[in-house]
Backbone as numpy.savetxt, mean C-alpha at the origin, in Angstrom:
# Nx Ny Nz CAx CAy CAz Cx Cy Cz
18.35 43.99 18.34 16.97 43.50 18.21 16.84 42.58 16.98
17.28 43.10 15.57 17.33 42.36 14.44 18.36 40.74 14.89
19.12 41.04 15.25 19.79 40.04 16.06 19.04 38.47 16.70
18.18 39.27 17.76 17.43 38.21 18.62 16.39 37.58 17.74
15.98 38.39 16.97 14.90 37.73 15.90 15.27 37.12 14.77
16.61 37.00 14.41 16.81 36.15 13.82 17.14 34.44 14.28
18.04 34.93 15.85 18.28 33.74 16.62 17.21 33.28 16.79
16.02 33.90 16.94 14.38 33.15 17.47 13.73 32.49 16.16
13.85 32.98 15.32 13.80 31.97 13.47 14.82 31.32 13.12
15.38 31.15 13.60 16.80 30.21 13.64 16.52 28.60 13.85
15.89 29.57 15.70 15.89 28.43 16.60 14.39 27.29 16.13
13.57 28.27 15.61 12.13 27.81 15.30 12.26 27.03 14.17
13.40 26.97 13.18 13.48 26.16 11.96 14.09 25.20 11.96
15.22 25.20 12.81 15.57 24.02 13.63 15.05 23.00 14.51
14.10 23.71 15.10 13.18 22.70 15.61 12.09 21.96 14.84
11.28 22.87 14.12 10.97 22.65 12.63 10.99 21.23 12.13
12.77 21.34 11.70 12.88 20.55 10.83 13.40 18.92 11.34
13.78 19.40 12.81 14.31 17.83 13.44 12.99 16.83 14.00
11.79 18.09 14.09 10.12 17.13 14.39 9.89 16.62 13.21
9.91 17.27 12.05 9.25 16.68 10.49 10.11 15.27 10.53
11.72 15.36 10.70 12.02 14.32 10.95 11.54 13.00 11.75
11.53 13.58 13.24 11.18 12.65 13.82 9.72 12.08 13.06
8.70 12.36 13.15 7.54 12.50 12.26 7.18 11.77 11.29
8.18 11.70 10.47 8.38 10.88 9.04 8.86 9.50 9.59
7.80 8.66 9.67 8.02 7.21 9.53 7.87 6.43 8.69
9.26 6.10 7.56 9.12 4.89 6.78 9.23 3.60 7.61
8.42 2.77 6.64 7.95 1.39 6.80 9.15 0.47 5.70
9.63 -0.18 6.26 10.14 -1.75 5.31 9.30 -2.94 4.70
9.10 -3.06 4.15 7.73 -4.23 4.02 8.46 -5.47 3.21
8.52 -6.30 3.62 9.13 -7.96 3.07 7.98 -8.95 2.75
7.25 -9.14 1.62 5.90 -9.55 1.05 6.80 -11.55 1.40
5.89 -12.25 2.16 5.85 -13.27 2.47 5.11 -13.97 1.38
6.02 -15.13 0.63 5.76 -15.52 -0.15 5.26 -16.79 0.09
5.53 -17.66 1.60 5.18 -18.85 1.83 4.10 -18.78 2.44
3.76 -17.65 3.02 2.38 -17.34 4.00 1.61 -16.65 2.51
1.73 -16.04 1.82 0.33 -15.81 1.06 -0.21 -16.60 -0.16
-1.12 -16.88 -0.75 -1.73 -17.94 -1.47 -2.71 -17.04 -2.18
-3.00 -17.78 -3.36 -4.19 -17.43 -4.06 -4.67 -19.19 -5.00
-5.88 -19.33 -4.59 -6.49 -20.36 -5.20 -7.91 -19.83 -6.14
-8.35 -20.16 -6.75 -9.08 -20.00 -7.96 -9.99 -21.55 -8.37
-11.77 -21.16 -8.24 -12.55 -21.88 -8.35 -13.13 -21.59 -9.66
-13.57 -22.57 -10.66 -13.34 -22.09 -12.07 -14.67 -22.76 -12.42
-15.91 -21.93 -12.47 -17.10 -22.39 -12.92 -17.63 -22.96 -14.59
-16.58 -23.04 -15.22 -16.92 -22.92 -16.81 -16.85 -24.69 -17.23
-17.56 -25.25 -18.18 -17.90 -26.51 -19.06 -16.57 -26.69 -19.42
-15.74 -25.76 -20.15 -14.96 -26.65 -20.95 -13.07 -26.29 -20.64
-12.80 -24.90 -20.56 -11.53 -25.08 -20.50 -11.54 -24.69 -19.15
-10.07 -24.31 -18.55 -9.99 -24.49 -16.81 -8.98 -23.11 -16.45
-8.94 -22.81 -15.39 -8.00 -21.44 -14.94 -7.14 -21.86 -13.80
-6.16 -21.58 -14.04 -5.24 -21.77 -12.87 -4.52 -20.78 -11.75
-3.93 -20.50 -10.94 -3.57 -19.48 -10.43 -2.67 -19.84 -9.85
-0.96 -18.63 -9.79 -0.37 -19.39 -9.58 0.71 -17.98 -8.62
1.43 -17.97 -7.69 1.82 -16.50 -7.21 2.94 -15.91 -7.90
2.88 -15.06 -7.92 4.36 -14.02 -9.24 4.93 -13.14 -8.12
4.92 -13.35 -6.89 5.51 -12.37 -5.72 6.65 -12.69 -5.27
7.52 -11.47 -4.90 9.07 -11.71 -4.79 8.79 -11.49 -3.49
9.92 -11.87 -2.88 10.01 -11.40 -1.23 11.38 -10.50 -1.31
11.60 -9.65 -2.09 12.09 -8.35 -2.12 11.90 -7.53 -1.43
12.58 -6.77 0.23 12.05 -6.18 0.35 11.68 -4.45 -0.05
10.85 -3.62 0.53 10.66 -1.99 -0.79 10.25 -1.52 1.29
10.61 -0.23 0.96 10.33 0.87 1.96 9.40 1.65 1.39
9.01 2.41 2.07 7.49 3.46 1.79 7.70 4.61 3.03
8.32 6.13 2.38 7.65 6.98 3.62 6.12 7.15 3.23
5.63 8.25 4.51 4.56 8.61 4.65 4.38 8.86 3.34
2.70 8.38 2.93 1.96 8.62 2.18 2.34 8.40 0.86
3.41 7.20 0.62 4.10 6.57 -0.48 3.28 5.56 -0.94
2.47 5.07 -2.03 2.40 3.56 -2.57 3.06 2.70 -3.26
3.38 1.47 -3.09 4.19 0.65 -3.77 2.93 -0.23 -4.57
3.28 -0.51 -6.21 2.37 -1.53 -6.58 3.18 -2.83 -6.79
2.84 -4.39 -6.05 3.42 -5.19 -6.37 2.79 -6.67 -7.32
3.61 -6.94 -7.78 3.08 -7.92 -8.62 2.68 -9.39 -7.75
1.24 -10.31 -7.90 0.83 -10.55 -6.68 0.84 -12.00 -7.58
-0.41 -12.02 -8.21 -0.55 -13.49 -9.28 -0.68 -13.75 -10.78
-0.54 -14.54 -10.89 -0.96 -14.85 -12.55 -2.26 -15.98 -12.79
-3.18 -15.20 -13.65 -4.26 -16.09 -13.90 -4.02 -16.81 -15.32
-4.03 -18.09 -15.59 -3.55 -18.91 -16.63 -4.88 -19.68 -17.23
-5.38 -19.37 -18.34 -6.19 -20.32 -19.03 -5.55 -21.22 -19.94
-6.36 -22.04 -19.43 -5.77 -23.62 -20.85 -7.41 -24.15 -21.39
-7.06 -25.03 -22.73 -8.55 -25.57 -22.86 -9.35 -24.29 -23.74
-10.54 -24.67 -24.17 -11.25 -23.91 -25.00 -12.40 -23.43 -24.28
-12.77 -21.94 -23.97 -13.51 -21.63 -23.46 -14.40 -20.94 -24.43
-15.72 -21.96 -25.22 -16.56 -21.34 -26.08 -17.42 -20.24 -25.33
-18.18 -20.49 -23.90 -18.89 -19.60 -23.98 -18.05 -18.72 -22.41
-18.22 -17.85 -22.30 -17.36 -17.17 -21.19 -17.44 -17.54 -19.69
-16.40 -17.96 -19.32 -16.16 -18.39 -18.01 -16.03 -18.07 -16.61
-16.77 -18.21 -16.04 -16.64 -17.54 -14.78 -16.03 -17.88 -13.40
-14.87 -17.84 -12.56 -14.44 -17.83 -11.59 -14.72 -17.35 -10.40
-14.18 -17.69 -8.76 -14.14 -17.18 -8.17 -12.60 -16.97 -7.39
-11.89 -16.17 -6.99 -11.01 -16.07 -6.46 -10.89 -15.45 -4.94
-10.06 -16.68 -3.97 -9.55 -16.01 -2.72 -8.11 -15.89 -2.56
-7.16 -15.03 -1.96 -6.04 -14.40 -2.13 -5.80 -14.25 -0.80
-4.52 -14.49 -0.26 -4.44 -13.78 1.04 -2.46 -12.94 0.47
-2.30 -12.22 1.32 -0.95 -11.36 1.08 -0.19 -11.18 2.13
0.69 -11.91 2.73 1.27 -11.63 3.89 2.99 -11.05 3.65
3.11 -10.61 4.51 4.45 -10.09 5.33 5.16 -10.86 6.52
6.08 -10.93 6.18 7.34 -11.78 7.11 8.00 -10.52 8.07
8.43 -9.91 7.85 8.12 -8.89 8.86 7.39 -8.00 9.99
6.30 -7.59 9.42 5.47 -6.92 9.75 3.91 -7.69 9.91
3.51 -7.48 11.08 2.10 -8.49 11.41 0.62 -8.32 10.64
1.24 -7.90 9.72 0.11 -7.72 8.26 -0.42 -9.25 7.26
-1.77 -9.19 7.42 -2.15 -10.50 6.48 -3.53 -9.92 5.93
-3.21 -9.54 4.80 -4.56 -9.24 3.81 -5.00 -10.19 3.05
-6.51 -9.94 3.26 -7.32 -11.13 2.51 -8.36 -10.79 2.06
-8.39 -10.88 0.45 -9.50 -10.60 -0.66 -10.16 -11.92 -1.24
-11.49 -11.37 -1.65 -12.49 -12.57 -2.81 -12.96 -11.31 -3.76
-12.75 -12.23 -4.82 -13.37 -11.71 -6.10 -13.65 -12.52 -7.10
-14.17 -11.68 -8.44 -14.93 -12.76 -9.35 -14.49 -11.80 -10.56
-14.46 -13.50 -11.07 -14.13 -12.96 -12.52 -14.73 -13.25 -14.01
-13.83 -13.65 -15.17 -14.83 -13.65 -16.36 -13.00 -14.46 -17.10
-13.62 -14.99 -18.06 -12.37 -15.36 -18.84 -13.28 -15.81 -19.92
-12.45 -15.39 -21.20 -12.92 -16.16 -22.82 -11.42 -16.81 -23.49
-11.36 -17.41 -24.10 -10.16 -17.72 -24.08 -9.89 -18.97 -25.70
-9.36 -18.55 -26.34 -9.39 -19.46 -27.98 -7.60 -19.76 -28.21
-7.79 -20.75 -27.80 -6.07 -21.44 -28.27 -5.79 -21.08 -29.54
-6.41 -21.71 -30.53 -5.50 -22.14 -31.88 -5.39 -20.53 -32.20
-6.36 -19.14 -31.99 -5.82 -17.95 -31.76 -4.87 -17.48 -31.14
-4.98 -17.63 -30.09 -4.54 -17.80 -28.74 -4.81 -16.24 -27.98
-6.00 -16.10 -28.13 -6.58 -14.71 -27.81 -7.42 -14.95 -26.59
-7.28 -14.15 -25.47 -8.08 -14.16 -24.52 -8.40 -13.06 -24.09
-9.91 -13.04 -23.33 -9.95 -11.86 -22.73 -10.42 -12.15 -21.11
-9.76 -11.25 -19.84 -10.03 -11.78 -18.47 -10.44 -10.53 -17.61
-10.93 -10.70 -17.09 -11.21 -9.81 -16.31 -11.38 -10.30 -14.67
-11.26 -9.27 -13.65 -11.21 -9.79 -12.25 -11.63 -8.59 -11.48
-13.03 -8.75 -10.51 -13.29 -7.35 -10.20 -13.13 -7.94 -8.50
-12.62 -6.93 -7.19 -12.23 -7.71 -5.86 -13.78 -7.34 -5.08
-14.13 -7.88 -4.63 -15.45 -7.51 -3.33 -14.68 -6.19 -2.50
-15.57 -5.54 -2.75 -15.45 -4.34 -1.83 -15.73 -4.58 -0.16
-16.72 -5.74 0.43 -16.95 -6.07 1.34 -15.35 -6.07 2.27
-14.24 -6.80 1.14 -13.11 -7.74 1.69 -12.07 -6.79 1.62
-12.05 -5.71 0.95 -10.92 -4.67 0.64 -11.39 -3.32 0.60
-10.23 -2.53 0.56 -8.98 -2.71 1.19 -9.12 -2.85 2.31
-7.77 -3.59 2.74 -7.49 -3.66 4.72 -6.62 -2.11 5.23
-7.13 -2.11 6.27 -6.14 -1.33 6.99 -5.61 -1.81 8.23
-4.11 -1.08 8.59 -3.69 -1.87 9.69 -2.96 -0.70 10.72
-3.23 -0.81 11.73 -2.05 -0.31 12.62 -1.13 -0.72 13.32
0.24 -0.26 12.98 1.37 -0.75 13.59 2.05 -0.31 14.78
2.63 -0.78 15.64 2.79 -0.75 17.07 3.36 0.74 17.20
3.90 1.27 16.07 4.61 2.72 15.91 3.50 4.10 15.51
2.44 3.15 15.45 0.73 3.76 14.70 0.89 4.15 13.69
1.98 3.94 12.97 1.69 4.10 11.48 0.87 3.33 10.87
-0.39 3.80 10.22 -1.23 3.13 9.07 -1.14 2.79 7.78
-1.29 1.52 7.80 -0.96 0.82 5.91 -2.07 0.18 5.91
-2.24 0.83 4.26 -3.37 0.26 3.78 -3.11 -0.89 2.74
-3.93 -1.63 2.25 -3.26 -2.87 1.46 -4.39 -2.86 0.58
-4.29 -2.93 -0.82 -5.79 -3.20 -1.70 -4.94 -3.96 -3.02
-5.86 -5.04 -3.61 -5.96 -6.09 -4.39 -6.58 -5.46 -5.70
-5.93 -5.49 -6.77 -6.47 -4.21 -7.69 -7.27 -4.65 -8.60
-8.31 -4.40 -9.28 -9.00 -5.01 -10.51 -8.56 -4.90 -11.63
-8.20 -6.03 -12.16 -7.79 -5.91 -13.68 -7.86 -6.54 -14.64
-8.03 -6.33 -15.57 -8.37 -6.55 -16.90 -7.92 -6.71 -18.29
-7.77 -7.80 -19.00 -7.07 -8.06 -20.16 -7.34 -8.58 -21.27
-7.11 -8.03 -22.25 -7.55 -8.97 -23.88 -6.48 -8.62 -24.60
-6.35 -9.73 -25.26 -5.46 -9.33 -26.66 -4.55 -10.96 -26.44
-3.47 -11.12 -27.00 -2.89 -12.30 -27.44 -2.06 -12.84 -26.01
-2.25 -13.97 -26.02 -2.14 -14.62 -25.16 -2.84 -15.39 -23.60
-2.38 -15.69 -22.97 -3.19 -16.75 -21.92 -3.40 -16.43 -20.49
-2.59 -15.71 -19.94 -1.97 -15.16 -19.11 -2.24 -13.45 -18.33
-3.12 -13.35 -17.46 -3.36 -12.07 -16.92 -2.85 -12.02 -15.58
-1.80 -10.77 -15.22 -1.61 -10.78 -14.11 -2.18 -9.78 -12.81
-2.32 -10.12 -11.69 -2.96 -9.45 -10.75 -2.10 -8.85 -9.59
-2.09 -7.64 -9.59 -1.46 -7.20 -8.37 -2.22 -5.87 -7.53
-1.34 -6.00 -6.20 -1.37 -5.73 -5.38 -0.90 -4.28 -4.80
-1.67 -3.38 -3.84 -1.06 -1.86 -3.86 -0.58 -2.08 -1.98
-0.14 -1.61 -1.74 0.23 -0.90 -0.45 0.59 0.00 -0.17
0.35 0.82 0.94 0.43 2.28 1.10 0.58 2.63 2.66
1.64 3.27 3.07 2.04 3.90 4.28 1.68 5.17 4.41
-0.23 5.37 5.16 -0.66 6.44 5.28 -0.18 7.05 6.70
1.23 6.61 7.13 1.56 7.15 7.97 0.98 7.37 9.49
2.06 8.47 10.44 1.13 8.12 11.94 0.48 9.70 12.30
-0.84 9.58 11.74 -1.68 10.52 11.71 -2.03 11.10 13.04
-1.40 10.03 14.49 -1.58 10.97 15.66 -0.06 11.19 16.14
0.67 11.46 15.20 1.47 11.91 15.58 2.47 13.37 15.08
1.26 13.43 13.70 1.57 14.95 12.80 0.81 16.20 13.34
1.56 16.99 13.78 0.94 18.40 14.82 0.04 19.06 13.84
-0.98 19.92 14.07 -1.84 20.98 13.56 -0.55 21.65 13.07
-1.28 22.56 12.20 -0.64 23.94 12.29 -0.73 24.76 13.39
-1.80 24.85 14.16 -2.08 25.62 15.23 -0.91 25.09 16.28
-0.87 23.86 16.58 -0.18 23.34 17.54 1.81 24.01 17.16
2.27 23.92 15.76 3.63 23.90 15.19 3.50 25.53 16.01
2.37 26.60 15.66 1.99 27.84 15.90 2.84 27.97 17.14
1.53 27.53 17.71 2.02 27.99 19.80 3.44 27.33 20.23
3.82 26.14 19.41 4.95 26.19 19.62 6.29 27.23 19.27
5.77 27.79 17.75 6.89 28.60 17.56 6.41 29.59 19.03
5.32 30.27 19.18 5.35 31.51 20.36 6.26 30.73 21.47
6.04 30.19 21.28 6.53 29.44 22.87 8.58 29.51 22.95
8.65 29.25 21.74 10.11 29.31 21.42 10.46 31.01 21.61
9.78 31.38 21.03 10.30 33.10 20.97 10.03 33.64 22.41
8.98 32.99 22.64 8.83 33.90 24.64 10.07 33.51 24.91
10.67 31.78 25.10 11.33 31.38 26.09 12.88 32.03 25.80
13.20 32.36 24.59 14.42 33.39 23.79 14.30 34.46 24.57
13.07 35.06 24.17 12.97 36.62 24.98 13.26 36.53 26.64
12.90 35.61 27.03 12.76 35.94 28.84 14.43 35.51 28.93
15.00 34.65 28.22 16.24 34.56 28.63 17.23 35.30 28.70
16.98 36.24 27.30 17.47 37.55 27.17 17.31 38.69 28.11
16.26 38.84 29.11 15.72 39.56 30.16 16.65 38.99 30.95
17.10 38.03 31.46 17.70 37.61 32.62 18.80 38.00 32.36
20.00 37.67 30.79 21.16 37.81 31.23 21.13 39.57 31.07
20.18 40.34 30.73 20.93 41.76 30.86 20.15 42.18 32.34
């Protein structure tokens, strides 16, 4: 008896562990550097902002429920900005792989003193425009968000990046209830087999 019940937790952890497998879908993600852009409209009198992309096409994997943060742009002031400057920014983020194209607007702020060479920037994204979500033909869900950030202290230069996240394929992870009736189901079909060969 101790016997069969161990073969029946045996068999149930084995099965167990080859579904979690199947289950677990990492993603590859290859950030397209010729398909995504960021341009920058620069409302201020006197000095100017530029924008320019800092993204590798490296590619990074993600299992379930992993985030990667990647480095997306660089915002560059030149020129003297006496009174504080205000921008607008649109961004798009694509993938060469995968049929993903995210696209943010946001607004920002820049002060900025050369012969110091002290600036301070800031960049907050429209919530309207972010984050995206996407589903992939495997139904795994990735989410993509454009992060707000913020900088002062020496130098010209603030950079902006980017999160992604493989929230995985949510119709394809069982209840507990469901893993449940499966284990019963394993132990009946043990037991009745055992009925037959004696």
């Amino acid at each position: 008896m101790l016997k069969a019940i161990s073969r029946i937790l045996l068999t149930f952890a084995v099965v167990f562990f080859l579904s979690a497998n199947v289950w677990a879908t990492p993603v590859t993600f290859t950030p397209d550097v010729f398909g995504s852009s960021v341009t920058v409209t620069d409302y201020s009198w006197t000095g100017s902002l530029t924008a320019e992309l800092a993204l590798s096409d490296t590619p990074f994997t993600l299992d379930d429920g992993a985030t990667q943060t990647i480095d997306f742009f660089n915002l560059t002031a030149s020129g003297l900005f006496l009174i504080e400057g205000i921008y607008h920014v649109e961004a798009t983020l694509a993938f060469s792989n995968l049929p993903i194209v995210s696209q943010g607007t946001g607004n920002g702020f820049v002060q900025y003193f050369p012969l110091m060479f002290i600036s301070t920037m800031g960049l907050v994204w429209d919530d309207s425009t972010l984050p995206d979500y996407f589903t992939l033909a495997d139904g795994n869900k990735i989410k993509i968000d454009f992060l707000d950030t913020g900088a002062f202290g020496v130098g010209d230069t603030m950079m902006v990046q980017a999160s992604v996240t493989n929230l995985g394929n949510a119709a394809a992870v069982p209840e507990p209830a469901t893993m449940l009736l499966l284990g019963f189901g394993l132990a009946g079909l043990a037991g009745f087999r055992r009925r037959i060969r004696h």
